[in-house]
C-alpha positions in Angstrom: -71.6 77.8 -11.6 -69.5 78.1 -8.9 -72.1 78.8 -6.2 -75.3 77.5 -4.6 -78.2 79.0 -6.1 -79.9 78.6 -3.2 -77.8 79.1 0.2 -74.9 81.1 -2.0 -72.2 78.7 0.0 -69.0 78.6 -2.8 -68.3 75.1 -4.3 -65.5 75.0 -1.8 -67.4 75.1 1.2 -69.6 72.2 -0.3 -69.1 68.4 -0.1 -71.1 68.2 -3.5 -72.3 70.9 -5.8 -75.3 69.4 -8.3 -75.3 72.1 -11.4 -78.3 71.8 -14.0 -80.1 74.0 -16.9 -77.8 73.8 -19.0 -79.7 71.9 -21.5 -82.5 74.8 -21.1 -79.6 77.3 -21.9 -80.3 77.8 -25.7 -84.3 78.6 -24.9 -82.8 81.2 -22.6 -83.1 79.7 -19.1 -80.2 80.4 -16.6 -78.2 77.5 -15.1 -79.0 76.7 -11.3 -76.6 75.0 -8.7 -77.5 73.1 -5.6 -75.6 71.9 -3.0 -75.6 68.7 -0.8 -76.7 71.0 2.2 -79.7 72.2 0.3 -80.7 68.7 -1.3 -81.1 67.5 2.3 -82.9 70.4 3.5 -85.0 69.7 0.3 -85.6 66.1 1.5 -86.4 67.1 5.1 -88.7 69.7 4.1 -90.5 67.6 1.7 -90.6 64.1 3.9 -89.7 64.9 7.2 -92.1 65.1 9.7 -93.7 68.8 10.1 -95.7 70.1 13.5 -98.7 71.7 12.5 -99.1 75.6 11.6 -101.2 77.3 13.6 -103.7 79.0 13.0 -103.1 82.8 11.3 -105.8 85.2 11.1 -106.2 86.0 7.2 -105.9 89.8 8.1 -102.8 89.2 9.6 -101.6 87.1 6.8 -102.4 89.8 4.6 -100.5 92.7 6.6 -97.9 90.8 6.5 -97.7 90.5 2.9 -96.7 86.6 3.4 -98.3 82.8 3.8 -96.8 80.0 5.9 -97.0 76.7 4.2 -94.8 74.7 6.8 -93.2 74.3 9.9 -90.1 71.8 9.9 -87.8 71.1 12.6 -83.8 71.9 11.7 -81.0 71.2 13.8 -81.1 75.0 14.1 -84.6 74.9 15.6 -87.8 75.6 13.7 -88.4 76.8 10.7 -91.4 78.3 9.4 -91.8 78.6 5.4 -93.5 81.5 4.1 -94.8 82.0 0.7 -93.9 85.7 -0.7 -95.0 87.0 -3.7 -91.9 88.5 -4.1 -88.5 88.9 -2.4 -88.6 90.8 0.4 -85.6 93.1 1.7 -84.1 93.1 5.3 -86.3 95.5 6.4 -89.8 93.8 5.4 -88.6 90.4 6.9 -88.2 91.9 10.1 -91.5 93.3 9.4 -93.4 90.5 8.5 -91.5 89.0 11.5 -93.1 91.0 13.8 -96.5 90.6 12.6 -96.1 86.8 12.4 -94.4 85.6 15.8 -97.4 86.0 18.3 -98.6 83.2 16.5 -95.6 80.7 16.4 -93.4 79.5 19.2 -90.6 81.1 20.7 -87.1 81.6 18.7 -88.8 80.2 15.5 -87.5 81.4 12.2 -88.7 82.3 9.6 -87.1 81.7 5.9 -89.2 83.1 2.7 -89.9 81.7 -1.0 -90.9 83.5 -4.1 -91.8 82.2 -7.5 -89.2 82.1 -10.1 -91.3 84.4 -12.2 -93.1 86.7 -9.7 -96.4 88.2 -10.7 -96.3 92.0 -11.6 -96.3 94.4 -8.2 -100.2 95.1 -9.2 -101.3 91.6 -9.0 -98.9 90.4 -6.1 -102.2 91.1 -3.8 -104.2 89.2 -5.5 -101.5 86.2 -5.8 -101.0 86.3 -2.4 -105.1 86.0 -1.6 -105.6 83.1 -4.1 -102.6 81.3 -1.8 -104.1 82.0 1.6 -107.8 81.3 0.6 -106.7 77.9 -1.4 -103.4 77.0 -0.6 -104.1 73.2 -2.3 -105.2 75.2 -5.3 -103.2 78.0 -5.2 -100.5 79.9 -7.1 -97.7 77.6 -5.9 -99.1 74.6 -7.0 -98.4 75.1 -10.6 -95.9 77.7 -10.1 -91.8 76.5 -9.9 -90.4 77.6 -7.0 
C-alpha cells in the first residue's frame, strides 16, 4: 500500500502510514492503509468532544437518502457525519447538501460513510430506515465501517 485508504494522501505526503490486512489476505480480504492524519481524526471523532445534532425531520432524512450520527469540531470547522447506505457521487452530495443544511449551522460540512459491504440497491431503503428509527440498534452497530 502506498496510499491512505481513507483520505487517498500518498505515503510521501504522510508523517506515518499504518498498513494492515495482510494476515486477512489468504481468506480474501484486501489490505487497508491509514495515515497519522486519519488516526487523529479517528481519535477526535471518537473522544473528542461533539455539539449536539439537531434535530432532522425523518422525511427529510429520508429525501436525503442519508443519517447524521455526529457533529465534531475540526480545525477546518464543523463537520457533520452522515451515514449512507452507499457511496454517493458528486452530484448526490451536493444533493443531500441541500436538503440537509437548513438544519445545521452555517459553512458546516458535511463528509459521508458507507459500510464496507453495502446492502443490495433494493434494501438500501430499508437499511437506511432501521438507522434513523434506531440508530443505537441500527445497521452500523454491527456493521464495519
Amino acid at each position: 500500500m502506498d496510499a491512505c485508504s481513507f483520505c487517498g494522501k500518498g505515503a510521501a505526503e504522510c508523517d506515518r502510514l499504518i498498513v494492515g490486512g495482510a494476515g486477512r489476505a489468504a481468506a480474501g480480504t484486501k489490505s487497508v492503509a491509514i495515515c497519522n492524519d486519519c488516526v487523529e481524526l479517528c481519535h477526535r471523532m471518537v473522544h473528542g468532544p461533539h455539539p449536539p445534532l439537531p434535530q432532522v425531520p425523518r422525511e427529510v432524512l429520508l429525501a436525503a437518502q442519508t443519517c447524521p450520527t455526529e457533529i465534531s469540531e475540526e480545525p477546518e470547522g464543523l463537520v457533520v457525519n452522515c451515514a449512507s447506505a452507499l457511496e454517493p457521487s458528486e452530484e448526490e452530495e451536493a444533493r443531500r447538501k441541500q436538503i440537509l443544511l437548513p438544519y445545521f449551522p452555517s459553512g458546516v460540512r458535511f463528509r459521508y460513510f458507507w459500510p464496507v459491504e453495502p446492502p443490495d440497491a433494493s434494501t438500501a431503503t430499508e437499511w437506511l430506515e432501521r438507522l434513523i428509527d434506531d440508530p443505537d440498534d441500527g445497521p452500523l452497530s454491527s456493521t464495519a465501517i
